[in-house]
Phi, psi and omega in degrees: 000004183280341146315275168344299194289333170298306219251014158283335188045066188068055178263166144259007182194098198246154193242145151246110160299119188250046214263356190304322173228189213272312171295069207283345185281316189282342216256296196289331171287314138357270193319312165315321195288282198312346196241358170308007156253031182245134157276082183215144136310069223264124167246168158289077181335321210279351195254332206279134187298344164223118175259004164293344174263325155329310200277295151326346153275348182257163187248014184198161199208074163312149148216116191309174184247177192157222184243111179324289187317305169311295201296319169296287191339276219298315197297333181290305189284347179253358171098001215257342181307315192292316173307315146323341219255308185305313160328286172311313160345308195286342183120345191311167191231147203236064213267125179234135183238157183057232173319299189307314181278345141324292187273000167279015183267199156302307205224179183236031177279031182241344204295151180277348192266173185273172193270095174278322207229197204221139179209151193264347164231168139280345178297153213201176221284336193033061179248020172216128176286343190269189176248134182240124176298096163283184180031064191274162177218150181313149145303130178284173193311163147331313194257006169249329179340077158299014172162221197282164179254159164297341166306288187307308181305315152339290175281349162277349143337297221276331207302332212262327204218100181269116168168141187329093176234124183278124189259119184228138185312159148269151304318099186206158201201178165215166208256090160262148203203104193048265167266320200295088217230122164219160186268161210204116151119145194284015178270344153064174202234163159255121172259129186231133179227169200265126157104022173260101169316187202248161198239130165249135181248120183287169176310135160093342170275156183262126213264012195327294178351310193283357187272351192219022161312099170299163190200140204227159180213133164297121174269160127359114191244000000 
């Protein structure tokens, strides 16, 4: 978490959204324990009586990891997307893990969990234009292969969605910081475009570039 406690950048008093999962008092209590060598504040949204206002009083904004679907309904039933949105705007510093870092994208179709619940969009905080695939893993050997790969399934993203998706290894993450986007951690990324082969990216590359990637999606017709 000492990542983490650098990319707060001195807040004192941070709300974590636990809403990703079904146990949010215990999900939250985790979390306090984890972050508890951060000099920081941790309140818990799911306790705060209004958490669009939890969110607006705080200087740093976590977001847990859990079932995507789920977690966007509540960012929906609690109002917080817009509120999310203003915030980070403002400078708030925005840390998302899993399910979290899933919904800061445009949309959340790139996410590994199943559709547990119902959400009336796919649409998500777009506080980044590209998508990002967590916890990606490479395709095994041809000849261990059992059904479909995150490759394949990519792309089939892509044949459907031109826009940008970053696949990130465990342990690995990105860093935004004004114009500027680098990757972090030693499990390094795969970059997926649409009419490409897939790119593999190491730690420490700078990915800025991706920050300003037009992106186009198929809507409902």
């Amino acid at each position: 978490m000492n990542d983490v406690g650098a990319h707060l950048g001195g807040a004192r008093r941070a709300v974590f959204l636990p809403f990703a999962r079904a146990d949010h008092a215990e999900y939250a209590a985790l979390m306090a324990e984890r972050m508890e060598h951060i000099d920081v504040t941790m309140v818990s949204a799911h306790a705060a009586p209004v958490p669009a206002v939890a969110v607006e009083e705080s200087d740093a904004i976590l977001v847990g990891g859990g079932n995507t679907f789920r977690l966007l309904r509540a960012l929906r039933q609690y109002a917080l997307l817009d509120v999310i949105r203003a915030r980070v705007a403002a400078g708030v510093p925005y840390f998302g893990a899993s399910a979290g870092s899933n919904v800061a994208c445009p949309t959340i179709r790139t996410t590994n969990d199943m559709p547990i619940v119902e959400t009336r969009t796919f649409d998500a905080l777009n506080l980044v234009p590209f998508q990002i695939n967590p916890h990606y893993v490479d395709p095994p050997p041809p000849e261990l292969r059992a059904g479909e790969t995150r490759v394949e399934r990519l792309r089939e993203f892509l044949e459907e969605n031109d826009v940008t998706v970053i696949g990130l290894r465990e342990p690995s993450w990105v860093v935004v910081k004004d114009d500027r986007m680098t990757l972090h951690g030693a499990g390094g990324a795969v970059l997926f475009q649409r009419g490409r082969e897939p790119e593999s990216l190491s730690s420490g590359s700078d990915v800025s570039a991706l920050l300003a990637a037009p992106a186009r999606f198929d809507r409902a017709g």
